[in-house]
C-alpha positions in Angstrom: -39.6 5.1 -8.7 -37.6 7.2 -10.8 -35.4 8.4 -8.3 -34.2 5.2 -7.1 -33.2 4.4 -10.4 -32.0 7.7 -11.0 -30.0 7.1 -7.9 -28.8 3.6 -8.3 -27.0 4.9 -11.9 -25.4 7.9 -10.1 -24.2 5.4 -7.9 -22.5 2.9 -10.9 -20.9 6.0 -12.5 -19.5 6.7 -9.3 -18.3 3.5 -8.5 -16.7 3.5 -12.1 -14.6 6.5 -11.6 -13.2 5.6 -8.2 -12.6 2.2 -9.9 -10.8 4.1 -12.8 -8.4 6.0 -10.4 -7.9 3.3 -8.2 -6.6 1.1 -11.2 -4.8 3.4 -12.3 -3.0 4.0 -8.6 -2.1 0.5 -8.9 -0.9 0.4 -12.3 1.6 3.1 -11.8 2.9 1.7 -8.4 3.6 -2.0 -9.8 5.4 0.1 -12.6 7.1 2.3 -10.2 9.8 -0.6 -9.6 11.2 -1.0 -6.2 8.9 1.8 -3.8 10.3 4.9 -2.4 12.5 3.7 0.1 14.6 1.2 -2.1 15.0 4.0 -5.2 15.9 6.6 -2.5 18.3 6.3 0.1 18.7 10.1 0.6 15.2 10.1 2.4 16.7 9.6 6.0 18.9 12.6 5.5 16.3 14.9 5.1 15.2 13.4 8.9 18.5 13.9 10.0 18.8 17.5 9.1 15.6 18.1 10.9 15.8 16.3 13.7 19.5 18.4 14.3 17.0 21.8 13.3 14.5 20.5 15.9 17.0 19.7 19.1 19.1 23.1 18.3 16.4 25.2 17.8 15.0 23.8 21.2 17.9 24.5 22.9 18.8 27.8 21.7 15.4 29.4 21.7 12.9 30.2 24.7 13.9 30.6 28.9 13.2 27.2 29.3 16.3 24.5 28.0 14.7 21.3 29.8 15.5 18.0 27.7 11.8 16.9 27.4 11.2 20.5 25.3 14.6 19.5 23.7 13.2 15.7 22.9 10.4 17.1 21.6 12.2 19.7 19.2 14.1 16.7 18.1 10.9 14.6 17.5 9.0 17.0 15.5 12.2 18.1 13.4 12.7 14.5 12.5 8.8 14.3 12.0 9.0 17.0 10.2 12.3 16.0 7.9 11.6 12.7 6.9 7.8 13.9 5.7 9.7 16.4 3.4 12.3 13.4 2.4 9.4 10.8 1.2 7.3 13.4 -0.6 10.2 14.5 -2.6 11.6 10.9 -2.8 8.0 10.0 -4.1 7.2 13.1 -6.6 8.2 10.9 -9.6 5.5 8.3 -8.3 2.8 10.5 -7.2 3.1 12.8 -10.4 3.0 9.7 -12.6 -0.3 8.3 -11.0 -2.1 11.5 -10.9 -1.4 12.0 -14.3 -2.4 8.4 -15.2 -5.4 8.6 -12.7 -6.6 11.7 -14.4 -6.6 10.4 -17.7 -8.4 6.8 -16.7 -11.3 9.3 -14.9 -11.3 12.0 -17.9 -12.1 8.8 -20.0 -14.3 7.3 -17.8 -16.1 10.7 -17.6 -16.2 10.7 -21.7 -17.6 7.2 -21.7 -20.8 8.1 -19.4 -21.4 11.4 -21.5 -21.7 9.4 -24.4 -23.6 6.7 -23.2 -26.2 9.4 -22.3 -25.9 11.5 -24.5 -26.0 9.6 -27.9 -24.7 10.9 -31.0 -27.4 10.2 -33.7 -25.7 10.6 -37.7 -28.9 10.7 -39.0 
């Protein structure tokens, strides 16, 4: 008996953090005006680059120049580019949410220490 209630309170804490981080996702997103893509044009260069990278180091390494090996160079370049472009077009938004996640769970955390844990004055 007292490990299903045991249980059932891990799981409500649980829920309440991932609540907490969640919100706070949100939060910074709707405050993060306009996403990634409209604040940062320069994330398709990065794809370019690569792709370029990808065809030419395709073509100019190995025995082998066929254009499927070349295709694929140029596919995982570009993969490759624009992955780099949207992480560093979304550092701003990641770094704000992580820091507004990790203070939402730290107080969270707080919150459950307290509430078992109760601080008797006298």
């Amino acid at each position: 008996m007292r490990t299903t209630h045991a249980l059932e309170f891990d799981l409500t804490y649980l829920k309440q953090l991932i609540g907490a981080g969640l919100d706070s996702i949100e939060i910074a997103r709707r405050e993060h005006a306009g996403g990634v893509f409209a604040s940062r044009p320069g994330v398709w260069t990065p794809a370019a680059i690569g792709t370029t990278l990808g065809v030419l180091t395709a073509r100019l390494g190995g025995k082998r120049k066929s254009a499927s090996r070349t295709a694929w160079g140029g596919f995982v370049g570009g993969v490759l580019g624009i992955s780099a472009g949207v992480a560093w077009a979304s550092r701003g938004l990641v770094g704000h949410a992580a820091r507004m996640a990790t203070r939402r769970v730290n107080a969270t955390r707080d919150a459950h220490w307290l509430e078992t844990h109760p601080i008797d004055y006298a």
